[in-house]
C-alpha positions in Angstrom: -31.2 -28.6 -30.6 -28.5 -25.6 -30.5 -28.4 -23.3 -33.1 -24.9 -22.9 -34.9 -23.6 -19.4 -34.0 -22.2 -17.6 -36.7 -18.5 -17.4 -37.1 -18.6 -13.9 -37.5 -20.5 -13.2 -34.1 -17.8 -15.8 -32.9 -14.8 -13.7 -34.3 -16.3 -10.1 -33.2 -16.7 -11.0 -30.0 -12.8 -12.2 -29.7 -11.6 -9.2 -31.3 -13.8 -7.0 -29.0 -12.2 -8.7 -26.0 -8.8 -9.1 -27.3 -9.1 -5.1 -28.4 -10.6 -4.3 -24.9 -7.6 -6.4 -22.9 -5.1 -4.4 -25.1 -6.0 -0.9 -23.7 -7.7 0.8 -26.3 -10.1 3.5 -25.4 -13.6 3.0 -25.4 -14.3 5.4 -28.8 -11.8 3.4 -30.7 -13.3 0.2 -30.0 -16.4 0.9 -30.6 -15.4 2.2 -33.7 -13.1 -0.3 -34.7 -16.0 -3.3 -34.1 -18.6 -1.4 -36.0 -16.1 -1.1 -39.2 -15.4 -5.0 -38.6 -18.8 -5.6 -38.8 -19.7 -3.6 -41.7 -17.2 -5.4 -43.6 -18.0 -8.9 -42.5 -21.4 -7.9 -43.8 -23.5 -8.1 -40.2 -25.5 -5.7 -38.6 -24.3 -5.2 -35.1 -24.0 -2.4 -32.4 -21.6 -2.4 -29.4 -21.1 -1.1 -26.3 -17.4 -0.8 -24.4 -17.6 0.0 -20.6 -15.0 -0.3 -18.4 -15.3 -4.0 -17.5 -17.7 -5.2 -20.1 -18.5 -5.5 -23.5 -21.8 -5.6 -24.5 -22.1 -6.6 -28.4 -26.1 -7.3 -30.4 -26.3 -8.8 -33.5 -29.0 -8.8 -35.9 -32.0 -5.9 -37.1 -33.6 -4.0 -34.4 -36.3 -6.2 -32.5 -34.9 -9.2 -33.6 -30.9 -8.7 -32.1 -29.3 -11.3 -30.2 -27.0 -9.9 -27.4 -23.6 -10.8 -25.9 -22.3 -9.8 -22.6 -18.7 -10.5 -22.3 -16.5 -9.8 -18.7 -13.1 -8.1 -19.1 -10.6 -6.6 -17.5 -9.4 -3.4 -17.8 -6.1 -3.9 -19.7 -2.9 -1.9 -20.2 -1.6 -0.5 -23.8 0.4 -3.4 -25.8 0.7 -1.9 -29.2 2.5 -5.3 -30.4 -0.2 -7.2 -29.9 -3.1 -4.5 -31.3 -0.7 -4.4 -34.6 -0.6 -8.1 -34.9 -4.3 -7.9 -34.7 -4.3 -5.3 -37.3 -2.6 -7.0 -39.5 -5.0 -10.3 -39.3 -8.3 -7.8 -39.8 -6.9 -6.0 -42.7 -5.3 -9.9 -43.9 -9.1 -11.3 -43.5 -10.7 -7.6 -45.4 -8.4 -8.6 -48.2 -9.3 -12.1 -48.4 -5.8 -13.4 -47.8 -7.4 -15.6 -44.7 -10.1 -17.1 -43.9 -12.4 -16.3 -40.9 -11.7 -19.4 -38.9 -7.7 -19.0 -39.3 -8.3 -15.3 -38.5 -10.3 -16.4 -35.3 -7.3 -18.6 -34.4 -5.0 -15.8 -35.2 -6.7 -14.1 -31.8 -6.0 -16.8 -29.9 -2.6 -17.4 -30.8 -1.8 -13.8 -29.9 -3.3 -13.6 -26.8 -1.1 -16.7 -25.7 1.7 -15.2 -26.8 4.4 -14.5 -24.3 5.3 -10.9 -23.4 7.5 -9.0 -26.1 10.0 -8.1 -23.6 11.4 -9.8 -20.2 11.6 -8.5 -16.9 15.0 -6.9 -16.8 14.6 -5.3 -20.1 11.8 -3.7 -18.7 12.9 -2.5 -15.2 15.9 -0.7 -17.7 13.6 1.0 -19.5 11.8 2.4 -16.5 15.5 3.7 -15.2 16.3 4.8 -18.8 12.7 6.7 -19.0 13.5 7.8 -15.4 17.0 9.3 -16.7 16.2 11.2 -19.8 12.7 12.8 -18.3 14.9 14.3 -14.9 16.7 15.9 -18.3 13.4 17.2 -19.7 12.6 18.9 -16.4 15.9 20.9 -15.9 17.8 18.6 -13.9 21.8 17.8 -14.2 24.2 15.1 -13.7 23.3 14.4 -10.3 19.4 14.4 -10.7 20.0 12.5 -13.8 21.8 9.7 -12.0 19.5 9.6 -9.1 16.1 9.3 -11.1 17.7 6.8 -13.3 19.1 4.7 -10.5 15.3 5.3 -8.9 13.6 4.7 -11.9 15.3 1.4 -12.3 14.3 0.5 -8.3 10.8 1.7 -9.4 11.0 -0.9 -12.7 12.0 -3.9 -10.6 9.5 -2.9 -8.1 6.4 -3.1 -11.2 7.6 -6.3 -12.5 7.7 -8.1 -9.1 3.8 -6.5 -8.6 2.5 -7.5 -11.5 3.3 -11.3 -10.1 1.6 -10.8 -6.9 -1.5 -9.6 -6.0 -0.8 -8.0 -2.7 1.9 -6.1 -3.8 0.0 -4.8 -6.9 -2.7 -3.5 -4.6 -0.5 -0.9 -2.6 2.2 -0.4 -5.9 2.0 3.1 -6.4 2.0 3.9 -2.3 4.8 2.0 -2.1 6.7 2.9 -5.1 6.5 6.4 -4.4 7.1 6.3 -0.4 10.4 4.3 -1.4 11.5 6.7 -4.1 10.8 9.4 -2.0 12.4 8.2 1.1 15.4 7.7 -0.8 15.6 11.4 -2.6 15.9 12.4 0.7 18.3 10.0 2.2 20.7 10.2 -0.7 20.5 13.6 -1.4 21.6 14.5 2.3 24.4 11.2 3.2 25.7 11.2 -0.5 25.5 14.1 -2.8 23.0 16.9 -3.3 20.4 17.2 -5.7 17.2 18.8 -6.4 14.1 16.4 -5.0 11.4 17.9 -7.5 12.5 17.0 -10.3 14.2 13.3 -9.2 10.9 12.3 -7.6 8.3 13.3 -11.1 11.5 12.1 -13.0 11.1 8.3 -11.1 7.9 8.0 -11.1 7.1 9.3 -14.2 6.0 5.6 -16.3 3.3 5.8 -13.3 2.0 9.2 -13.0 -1.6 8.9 -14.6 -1.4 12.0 -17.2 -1.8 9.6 -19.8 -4.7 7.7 -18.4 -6.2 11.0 -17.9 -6.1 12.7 -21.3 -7.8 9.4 -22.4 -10.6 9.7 -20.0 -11.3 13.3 -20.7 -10.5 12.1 -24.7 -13.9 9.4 -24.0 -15.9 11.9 -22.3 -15.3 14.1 -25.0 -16.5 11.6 -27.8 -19.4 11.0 -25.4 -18.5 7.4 -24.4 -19.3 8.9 -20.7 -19.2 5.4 -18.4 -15.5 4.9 -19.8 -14.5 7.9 -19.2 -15.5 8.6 -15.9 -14.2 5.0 -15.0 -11.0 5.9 -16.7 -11.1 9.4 -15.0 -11.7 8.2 -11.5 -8.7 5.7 -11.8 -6.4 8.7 -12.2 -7.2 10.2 -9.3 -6.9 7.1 -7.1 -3.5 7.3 -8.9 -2.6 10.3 -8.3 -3.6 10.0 -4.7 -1.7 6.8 -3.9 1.2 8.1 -5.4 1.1 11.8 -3.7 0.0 10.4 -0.3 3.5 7.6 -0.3 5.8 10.3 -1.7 4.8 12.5 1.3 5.1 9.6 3.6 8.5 8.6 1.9 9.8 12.0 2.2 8.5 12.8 5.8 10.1 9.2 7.2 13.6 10.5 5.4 13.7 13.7 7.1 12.9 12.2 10.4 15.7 9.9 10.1 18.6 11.6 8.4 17.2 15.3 8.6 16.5 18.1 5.9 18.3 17.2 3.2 19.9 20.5 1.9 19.0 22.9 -0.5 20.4 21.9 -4.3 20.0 24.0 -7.4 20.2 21.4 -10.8 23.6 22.0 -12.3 22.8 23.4 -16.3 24.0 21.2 -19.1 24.5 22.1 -23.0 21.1 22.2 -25.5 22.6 18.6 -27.4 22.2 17.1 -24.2 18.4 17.4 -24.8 18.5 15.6 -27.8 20.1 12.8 -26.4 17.1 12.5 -23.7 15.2 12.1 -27.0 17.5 9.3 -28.2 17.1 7.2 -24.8 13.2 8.5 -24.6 12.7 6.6 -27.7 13.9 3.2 -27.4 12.6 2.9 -23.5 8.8 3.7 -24.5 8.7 1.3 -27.3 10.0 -1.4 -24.7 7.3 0.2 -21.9 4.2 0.1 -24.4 5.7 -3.4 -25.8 5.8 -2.4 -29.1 7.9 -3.9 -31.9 11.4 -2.7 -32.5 10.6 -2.1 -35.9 7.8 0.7 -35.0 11.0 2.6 -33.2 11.3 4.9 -35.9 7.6 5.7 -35.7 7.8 6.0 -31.8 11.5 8.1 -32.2 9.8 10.2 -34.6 6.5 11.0 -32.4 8.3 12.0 -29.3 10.7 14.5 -31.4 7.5 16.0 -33.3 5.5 16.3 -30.1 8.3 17.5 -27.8 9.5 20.3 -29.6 5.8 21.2 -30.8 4.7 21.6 -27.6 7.8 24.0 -26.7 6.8 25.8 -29.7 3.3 26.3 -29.2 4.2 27.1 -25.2 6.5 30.0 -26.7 3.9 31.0 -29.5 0.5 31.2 -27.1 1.6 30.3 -23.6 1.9 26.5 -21.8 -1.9 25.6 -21.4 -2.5 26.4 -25.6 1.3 24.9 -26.5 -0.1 21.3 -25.3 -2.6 21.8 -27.9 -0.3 22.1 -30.5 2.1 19.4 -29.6 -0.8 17.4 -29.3 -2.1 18.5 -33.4 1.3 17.9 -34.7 1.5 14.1 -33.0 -2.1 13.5 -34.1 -1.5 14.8 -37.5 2.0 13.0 -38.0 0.5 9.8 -36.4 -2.5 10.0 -38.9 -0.6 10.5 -41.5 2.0 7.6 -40.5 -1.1 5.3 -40.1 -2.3 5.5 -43.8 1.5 5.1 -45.4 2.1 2.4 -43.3 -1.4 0.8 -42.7 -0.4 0.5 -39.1 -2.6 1.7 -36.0 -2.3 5.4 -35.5 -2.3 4.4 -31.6 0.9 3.0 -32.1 2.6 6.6 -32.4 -0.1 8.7 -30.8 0.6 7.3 -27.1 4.5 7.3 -27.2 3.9 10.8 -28.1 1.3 12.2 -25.7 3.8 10.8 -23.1 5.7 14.1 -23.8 2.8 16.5 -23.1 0.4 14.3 -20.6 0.0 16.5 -17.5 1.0 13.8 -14.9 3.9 15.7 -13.1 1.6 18.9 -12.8 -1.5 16.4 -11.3 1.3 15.1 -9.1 3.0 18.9 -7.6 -0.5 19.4 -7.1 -1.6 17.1 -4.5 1.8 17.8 -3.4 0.6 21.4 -2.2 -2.4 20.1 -1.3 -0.6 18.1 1.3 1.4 20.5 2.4 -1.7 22.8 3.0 -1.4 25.1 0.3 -4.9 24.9 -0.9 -5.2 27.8 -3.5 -1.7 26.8 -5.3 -2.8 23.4 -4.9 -6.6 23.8 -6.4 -4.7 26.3 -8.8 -2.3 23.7 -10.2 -5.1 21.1 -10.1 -7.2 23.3 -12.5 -4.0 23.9 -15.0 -3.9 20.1 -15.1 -7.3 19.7 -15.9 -6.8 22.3 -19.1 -3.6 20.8 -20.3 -5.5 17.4 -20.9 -8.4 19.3 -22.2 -5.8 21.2 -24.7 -4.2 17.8 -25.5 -7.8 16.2 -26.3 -8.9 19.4 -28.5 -5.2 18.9 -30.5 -6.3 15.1 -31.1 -9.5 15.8 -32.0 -8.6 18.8 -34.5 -6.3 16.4 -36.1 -8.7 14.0 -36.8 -10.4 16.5 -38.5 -7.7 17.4 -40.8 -6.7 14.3 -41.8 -9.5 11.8 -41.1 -7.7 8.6 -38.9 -7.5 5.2 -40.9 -10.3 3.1 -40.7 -9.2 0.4 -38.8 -7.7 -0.4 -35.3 
């Protein structure tokens, strides 16, 4: 005879994987599953590695375990704010369990948010306003937005097949690179640097990096290291096809020729900001309502970091752009009752150290070993700074306790 399971295991479980197929980090799941159960009234203890979730239920000696398989996911702050709202809708007693447990399915079978095209557009409008955040002009502005928009279409047609997602980034960035080249030497000049980061910058693996370093400091170590070790095959892939890219161009068209970015006026910053906005909440598939949130993040964290860089210098100024998002984002969270996550990530897209990780397998390539090792070290202390800013802001104004 089988023993009835208890809807609450039942429910756990599904949020644990629906949380876990969503992107949240490994500290935040854990402690978003031991609050569920505390207030479902079961003892339980969970553990969140990088492709499973182990979950036991009941007093120690007597627990009953549950291994569930999942896949690593990417960040979809739509769907974790749907599934906010059905945990704090079941704490309140609005629902019931079993409609809450339904509530998980239903959003998991939910189509994506956005459609391919709109996508792609916000990779070329990302693209676009970040070639602005790095000093570049018209012409670099152009190029990376055209580029990001190749790189977009590129990512939507990967995520349909499974060949082409295993060799994305290579490809991605030898193309992008190839055509910097090309185009800056048949058509008009401009400045490869900051065109090529500027492109590719949705892909570079800052983010994904600060997180890992974010789990190993919270001591959730297999996560981290996982989450670490996929940065640096990121990083790699992406380095290794942009010097590819680059090297084919040259070959073929020749050097393209040297091109200084062309300055623009200060408001033209803010308008970066204004397109910045609106393509991250499309790229992190959150709702258009959290655009305020998400417009308000970016502007906090971009000019806090430029504040703290001209305050105490650019490894310490990540810090503080990173303690004015957390703080704003916690804050946020408890007026709102949303998820702080859903303003924290937006924001750390400003400050993540991707394009420094990326110049410096660049060097590496190019056999300049201490500038290279020297640029890798600076993005190693830029995530740490940005993990110590989080951190400190969660200890000034303590996150919600929820998702």
């Amino acid at each position: 005879m089988t023993t009835p399971v208890d809807p609450r295991i039942t429910f756990l479980i599904g949020l644990g994987r629906a949380l876990h197929g969503y992107g949240i980090p490994a500290h935040r799941l854990e402690d978003a599953l031991g609050n569920a159960a505390s207030r479902l009234g079961i003892r339980a203890e969970f553990f969140s590695g990088p492709t499973s979730l182990i979950s036991s239920f009941g007093e120690v000696g007597a627990q009953h375990t549950a291994l569930s398989r999942v896949a690593p996911g990417q960040l979809e702050l739509d769907r974790l704010v749907e599934l906010d709202e059905v945990v704090e809708a079941l704490y309140r007693g609005e629902i019931e369990l079993a409609a809450a447990d339904r509530r998980l399915g239903e959003i998991a079978a939910a189509p994506p948010r956005y459609g391919p095209w709109t996508t792609a557009l916000a990779f070329g409008a990302a693209g676009c306003a970040v070639a602005r955040f790095f000093g570049g002009g018209v012409a670099e502005m152009v190029l990376a937005g055209g580029l990001g928009l190749l790189t977009g279409v590129i990512a939507v047609l990967a995520e349909r097949r499974v060949t082409v997602a295993r060799i994305f980034e290579f490809l991605v960035a030898a193309l992008v690179a190839f055509l910097t080249v090309a185009l800056g030497t048949a058509v008009f000049p401009a400045a490869p640097g900051p065109v090529v980061v500027a492109s590719l910058i949705v892909l570079l693996p800052g983010l994904s990096l600060t997180l890992a370093l974010n789990e190993l400091g919270t001591g959730h170590l297999v996560s981290g290291t996982a989450r670490f070790s996929g940065a640096m095959m990121a990083f790699m892939k992406l380095g290794i096809g942009a010097a590819v890219g680059g090297r084919a161009a040259t070959l073929l068209v020749g050097e393209a020729p040297a091109a200084l970015p062309q300055p623009l006026p200060g408001w033209t910053v803010w308008a970066a900001l204004a397109v910045t906005a609106p393509a991250l909440t499309v790229l992190f598939r959150a709702r258009w309502r959290e655009l305020p949130a998400i417009a308000l993040g970016t502007v906090v964290a971009f000019w806090g970091s430029r504040l703290g860089v001209a305050w105490l210098g650019p490894l310490l100024g990540a810090a503080v752009g990173a303690l004015l998002a957390g703080l704003v984002a916690n804050v946020y969270a408890r007026w709102r009752r949303r998820p702080a996550v859903v303003l924290v990530v937006p924001s750390l897209i400003m400050l993540v150290p991707g394009s420094i990780g990326y110049r410096s397998l660049e060097l590496l390539m190019e056999k300049d070993v201490l500038s290279g090792i020297d640029t890798a070290f600076t993005t190693i202390l830029v995530a740490v700074s940005l993990v110590a800013g989080l951190l400190l802001a969660n200890v000034l104004v303590p996150p919600r306790n929820a998702l």
